[in-house]
MITI-714466 format. One line per 3 residues: number of its first residue (from 1); their letters; for each residue x, y, z of C-alpha. Coordinates in nm, 3 decimals, decimal comma, padded with zeros to 5 digits, always signed. Layout:
! residues N
NUM> a> X Y Z; ...
//
This chain:
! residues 207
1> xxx> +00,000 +00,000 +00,000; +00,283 +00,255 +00,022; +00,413 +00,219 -00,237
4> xxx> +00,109 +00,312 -00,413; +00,112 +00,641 -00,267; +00,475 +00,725 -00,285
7> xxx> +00,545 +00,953 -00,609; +00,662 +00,637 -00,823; +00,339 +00,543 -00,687
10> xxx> +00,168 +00,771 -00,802; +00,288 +00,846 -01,125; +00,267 +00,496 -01,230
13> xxx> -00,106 +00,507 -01,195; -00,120 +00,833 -01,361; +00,058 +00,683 -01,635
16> xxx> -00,149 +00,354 -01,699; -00,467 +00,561 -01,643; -00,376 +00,778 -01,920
19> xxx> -00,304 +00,509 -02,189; -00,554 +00,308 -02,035; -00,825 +00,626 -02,067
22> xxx> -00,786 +00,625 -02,474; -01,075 +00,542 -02,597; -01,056 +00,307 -02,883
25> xxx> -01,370 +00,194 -02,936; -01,496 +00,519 -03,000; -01,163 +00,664 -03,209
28> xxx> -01,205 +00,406 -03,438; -01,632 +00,396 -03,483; -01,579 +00,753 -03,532
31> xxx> -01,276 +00,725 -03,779; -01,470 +00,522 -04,001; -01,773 +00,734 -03,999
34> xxx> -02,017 +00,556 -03,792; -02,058 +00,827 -03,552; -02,099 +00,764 -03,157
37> xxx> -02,057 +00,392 -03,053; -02,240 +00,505 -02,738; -02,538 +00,623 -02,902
40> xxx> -02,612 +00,266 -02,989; -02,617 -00,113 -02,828; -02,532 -00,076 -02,456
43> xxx> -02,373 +00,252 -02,506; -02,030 +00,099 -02,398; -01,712 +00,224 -02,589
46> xxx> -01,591 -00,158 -02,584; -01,574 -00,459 -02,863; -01,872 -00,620 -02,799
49> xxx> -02,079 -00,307 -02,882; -01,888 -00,181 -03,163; -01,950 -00,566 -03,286
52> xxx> -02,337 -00,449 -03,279; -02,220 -00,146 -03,598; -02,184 -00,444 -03,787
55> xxx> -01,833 -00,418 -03,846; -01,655 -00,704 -03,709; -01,298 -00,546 -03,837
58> xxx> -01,354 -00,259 -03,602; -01,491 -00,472 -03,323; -01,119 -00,686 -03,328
61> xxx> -00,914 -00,380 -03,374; -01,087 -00,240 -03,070; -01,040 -00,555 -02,885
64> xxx> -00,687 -00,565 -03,000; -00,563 -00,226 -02,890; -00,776 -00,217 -02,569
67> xxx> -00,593 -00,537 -02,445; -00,276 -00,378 -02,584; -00,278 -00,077 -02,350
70> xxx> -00,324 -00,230 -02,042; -00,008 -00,457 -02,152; +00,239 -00,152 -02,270
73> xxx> +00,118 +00,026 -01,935; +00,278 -00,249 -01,751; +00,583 -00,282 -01,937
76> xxx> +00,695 +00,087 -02,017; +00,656 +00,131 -01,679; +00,855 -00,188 -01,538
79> xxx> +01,129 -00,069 -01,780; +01,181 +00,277 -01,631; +01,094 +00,190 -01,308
82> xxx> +01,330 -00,136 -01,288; +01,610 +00,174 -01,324; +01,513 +00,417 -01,086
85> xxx> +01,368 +00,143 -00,828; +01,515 -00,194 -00,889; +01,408 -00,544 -00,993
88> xxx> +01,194 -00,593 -00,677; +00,973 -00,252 -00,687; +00,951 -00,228 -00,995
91> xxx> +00,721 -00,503 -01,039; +00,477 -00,310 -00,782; +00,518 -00,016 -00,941
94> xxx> +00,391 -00,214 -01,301; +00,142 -00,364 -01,153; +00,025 +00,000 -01,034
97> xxx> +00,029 +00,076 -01,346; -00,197 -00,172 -01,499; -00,465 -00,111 -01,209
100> xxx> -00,416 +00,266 -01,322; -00,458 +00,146 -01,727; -00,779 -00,086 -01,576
103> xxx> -00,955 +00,220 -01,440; -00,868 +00,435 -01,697; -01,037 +00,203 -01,954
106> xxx> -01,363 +00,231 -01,759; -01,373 +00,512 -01,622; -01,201 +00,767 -01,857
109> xxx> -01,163 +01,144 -01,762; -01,248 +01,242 -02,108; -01,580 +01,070 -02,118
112> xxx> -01,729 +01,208 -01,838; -01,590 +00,844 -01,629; -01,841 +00,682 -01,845
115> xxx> -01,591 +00,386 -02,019; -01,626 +00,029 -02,067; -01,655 -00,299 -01,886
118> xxx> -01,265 -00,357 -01,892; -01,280 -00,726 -02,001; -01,015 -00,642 -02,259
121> xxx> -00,795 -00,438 -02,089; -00,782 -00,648 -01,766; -00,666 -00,936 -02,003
124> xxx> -00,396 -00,721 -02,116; -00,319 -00,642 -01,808; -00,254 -00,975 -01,723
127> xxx> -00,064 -01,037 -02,047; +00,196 -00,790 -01,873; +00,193 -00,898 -01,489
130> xxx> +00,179 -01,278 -01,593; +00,058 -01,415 -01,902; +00,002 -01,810 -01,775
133> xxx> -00,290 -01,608 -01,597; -00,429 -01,442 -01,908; -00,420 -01,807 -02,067
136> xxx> -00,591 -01,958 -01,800; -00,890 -01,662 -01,823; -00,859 -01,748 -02,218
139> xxx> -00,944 -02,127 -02,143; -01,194 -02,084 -01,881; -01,363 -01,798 -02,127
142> xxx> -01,386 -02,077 -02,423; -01,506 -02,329 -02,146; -01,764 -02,135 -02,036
145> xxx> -01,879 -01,976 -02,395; -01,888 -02,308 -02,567; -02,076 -02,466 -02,289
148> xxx> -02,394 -02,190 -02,234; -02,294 -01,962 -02,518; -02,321 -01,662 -02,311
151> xxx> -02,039 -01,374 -02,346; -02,063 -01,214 -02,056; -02,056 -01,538 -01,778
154> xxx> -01,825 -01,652 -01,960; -01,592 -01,347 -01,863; -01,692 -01,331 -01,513
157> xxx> -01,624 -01,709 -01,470; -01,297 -01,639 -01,626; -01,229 -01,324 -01,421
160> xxx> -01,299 -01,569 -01,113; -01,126 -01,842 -01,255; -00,807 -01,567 -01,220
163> xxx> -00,893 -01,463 -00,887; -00,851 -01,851 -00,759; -00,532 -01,906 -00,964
166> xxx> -00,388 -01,626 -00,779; -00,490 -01,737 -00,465; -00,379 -02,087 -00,569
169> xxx> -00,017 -01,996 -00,706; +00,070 -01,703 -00,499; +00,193 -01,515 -00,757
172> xxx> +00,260 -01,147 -00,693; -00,001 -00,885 -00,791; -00,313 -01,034 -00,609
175> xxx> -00,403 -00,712 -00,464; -00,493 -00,563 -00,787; -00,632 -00,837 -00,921
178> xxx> -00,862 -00,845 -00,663; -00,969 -00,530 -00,716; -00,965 -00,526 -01,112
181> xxx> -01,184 -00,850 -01,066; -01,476 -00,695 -00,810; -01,477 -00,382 -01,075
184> xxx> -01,528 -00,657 -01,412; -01,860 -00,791 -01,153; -01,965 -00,444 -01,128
187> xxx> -01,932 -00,343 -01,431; -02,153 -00,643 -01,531; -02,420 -00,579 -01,313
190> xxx> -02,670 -00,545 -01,590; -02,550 -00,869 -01,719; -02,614 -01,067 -01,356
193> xxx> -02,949 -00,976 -01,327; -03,033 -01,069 -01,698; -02,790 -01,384 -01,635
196> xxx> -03,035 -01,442 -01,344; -03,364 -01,338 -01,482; -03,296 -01,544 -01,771
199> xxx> -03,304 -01,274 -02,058; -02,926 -01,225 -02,133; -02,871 -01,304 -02,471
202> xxx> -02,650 -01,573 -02,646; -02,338 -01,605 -02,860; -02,474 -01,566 -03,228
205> xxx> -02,841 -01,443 -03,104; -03,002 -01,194 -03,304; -03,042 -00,888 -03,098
//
């Protein structure tokens, strides 16, 4: 915890939230001239609702670069930091930095805090802290989606699935994937109570 609030602290989260805070989805709907991605779908800036404009080009690219700044957040700042703070803090100090690119994603200053669910990002994320625990959310994700075909418990059974590997392994950086992980089951709120109700809809449904 202190070193979260020390200035490498603190400027490692400032850092990831920045890069984290881009928002892609919307850059690129915009780029190619399909106006607001949050005027449509869920309103979400992430892949899943750009998927809904149709494009599915877009929908990867966004999926793609939102993973891929929660990963260089993590390792642009291990590489500086492992220089100024050595091997052992540095890895604190990256992981900082990928809870900082995590909350940027979702709740970007530039969009009013009003950002995605952060499914992609915290993958990348975990891509840069330890990718064996981005595999394991990638097989427990396919698991899941082949077995009920739904998206969205597929991701928070994955996001779980990293939780207890943490716990299991303990591997450095459980602390913010803790905290990553309770914001991926808020963020999904909407999807729980469909999940439960029964109305969520499938992989492939027409919506």
């Amino acid at each position: 915890m202190g070193h979260l609030f020390s200035v490498y602290g603190l400027l490692a989260l400032l850092a990831g939230y920045l890069l984290g805070s881009i928002p892609f989805g919307l850059i690129l709907t915009r780029a190619a001239g399909l106006g607001d991605v949050r005027r449509i779908g869920s309103g979400n800036i992430g892949a899943t609702n750009v998927l809904r404009t149709g494009r599915k080009g877009l929908a990867a690219a966004t999926l793609v670069l939102d993973a891929l700044k929660g990963t260089i957040a993590v390792l642009i700042v291990y590489a500086v930091a492992v220089r100024w703070a050595g091997g052992a803090d540095a890895i604190i100090y990256c992981h900082i930095a990928g809870l900082g690119a995590f909350l940027g994603h979702i709740y970007p200053v530039w969009l009013r805090f009003q950002g995605g669910k952060g499914v992609a990002t915290y993958i990348g994320v975990l891509i840069g802290m330890h990718w064996p625990a981005a595999l394991w959310f990638g097989i427990v994700w396919i698991g899941v989606a082949l077995g009920t075909r739904y998206s969205s418990l597929a991701a928070l059974s994955a996001t779980a699935g990293v939780v207890l590997y943490y716990l299991v392994t303990g591997w450095a950086g459980l602390g913010v994937v803790l905290v990553m992980s309770a914001l991926v089951f808020l963020k999904h709120h909407a999807n729980i109570r469909r999940l439960l109700e029964g109305r969520e809809s499938k992989i492939g449904a027409k919506s």
